[in-house]
N, C-alpha and C positions, 0 to 999 in steps of 0.2 A: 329230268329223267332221260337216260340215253337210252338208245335205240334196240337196244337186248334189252333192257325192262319192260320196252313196250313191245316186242315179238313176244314174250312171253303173257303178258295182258292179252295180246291176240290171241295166243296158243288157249289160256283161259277162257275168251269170247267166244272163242271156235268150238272148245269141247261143248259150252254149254247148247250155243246153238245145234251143235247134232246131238246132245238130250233132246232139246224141244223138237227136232224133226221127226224122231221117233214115233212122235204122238199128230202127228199132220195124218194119219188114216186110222188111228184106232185111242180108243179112248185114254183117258189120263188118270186113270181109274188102279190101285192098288192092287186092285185084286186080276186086271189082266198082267199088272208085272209082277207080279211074282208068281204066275206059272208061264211066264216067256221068257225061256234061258238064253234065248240070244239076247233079245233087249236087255236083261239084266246085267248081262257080260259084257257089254257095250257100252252100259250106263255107266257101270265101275271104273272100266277101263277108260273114259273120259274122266272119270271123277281120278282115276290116279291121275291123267293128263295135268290136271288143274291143281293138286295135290303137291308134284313136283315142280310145275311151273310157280305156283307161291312158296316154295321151299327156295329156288334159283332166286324170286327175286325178294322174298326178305334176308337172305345172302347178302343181293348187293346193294341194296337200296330198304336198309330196314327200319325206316321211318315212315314207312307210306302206309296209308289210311284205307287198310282193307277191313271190315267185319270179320270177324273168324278166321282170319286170317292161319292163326296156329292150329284151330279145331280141322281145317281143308288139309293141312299136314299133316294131322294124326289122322284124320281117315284114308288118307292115299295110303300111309305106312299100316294102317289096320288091313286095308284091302291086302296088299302087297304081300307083307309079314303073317297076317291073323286070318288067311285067305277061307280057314274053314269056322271061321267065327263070325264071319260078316253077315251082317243083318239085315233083312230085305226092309224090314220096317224102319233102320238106322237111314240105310241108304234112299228109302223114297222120300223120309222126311227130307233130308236133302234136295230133293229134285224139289220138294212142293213147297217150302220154306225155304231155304234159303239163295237156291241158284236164283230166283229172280234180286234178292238183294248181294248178290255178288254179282249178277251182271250188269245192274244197273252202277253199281260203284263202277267195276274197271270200264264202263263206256265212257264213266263224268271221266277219270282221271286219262282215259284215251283222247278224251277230248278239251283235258284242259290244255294240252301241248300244240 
C-alpha cells in the first residue's frame, strides 16, 4: 500500500475520530442530534470526508478489504448531491453501527504496514 492510500486511511481515522469528539460532553443519544444543526452538519461533512477518501482509494488500490466500502460512497454522494433528502436516522445509523466497524478495519490495515 503506498503512502497516499494510507493519508487517506488517515484522512478516514481523522473524520471518525472528530464524530466521536463530539460526544466527549454531551450524550450520544439520537434524539440530541437531531435538533443540533451544528453537530449534524459536522457529522455529514466528516462522513463526506470519509466518503471521498474511500472513493480515492478504491481508485487506486481496489482490492483492499474495507466493509461497506461502496455504501461510504453512496452516502457521501447522497450527502453531497441529495443534500435535501438526507436522513438524520440514515446518517446516525451510521455514527452507531458502522463507524466503529470502519474504524477498527482502517487501524488493522494502518497497522499492518
Amino acid at each position: 500500500m503506498d503512502d497516499q492510500v494510507k493519508s487517506y486511511l488517515y484522512n478516514i481515522l481523522n473524520a471518525i475520530n472528530e464524530i466521536e469528539s463530539f460526544y466527549i460532553n454531551q450524550p450520544k443519544q439520537f434524539e440530541v442530534y437531531k435538533v443540533d444543526i451544528r453537530t449534524k452538519r459536522a457529522v455529514e461533512r466528516n462522513i463526506e470526508i470519509m466518503g471521498e477518501a474511500m472513493n480515492r482509494i478504491m481508485r487506486k488500490y481496489p482490492t483492499i478489504t474495507i466493509t461497506n466500502a461502496k455504501k461510504i460512497i453512496d452516502v457521501r454522494n447522497r450527502i453531497v448531491h441529495g443534500y435535501d433528502n438526507v436522513s438524520d436516522e440514515i446518517i446516525w445509523g451510521i455514527v452507531i453501527k458502522h463507524l466503529p466497524v470502519l474504524e477498527k478495519e482502517v487501524s488493522q490495515l494502518l497497522n499492518e504496514e
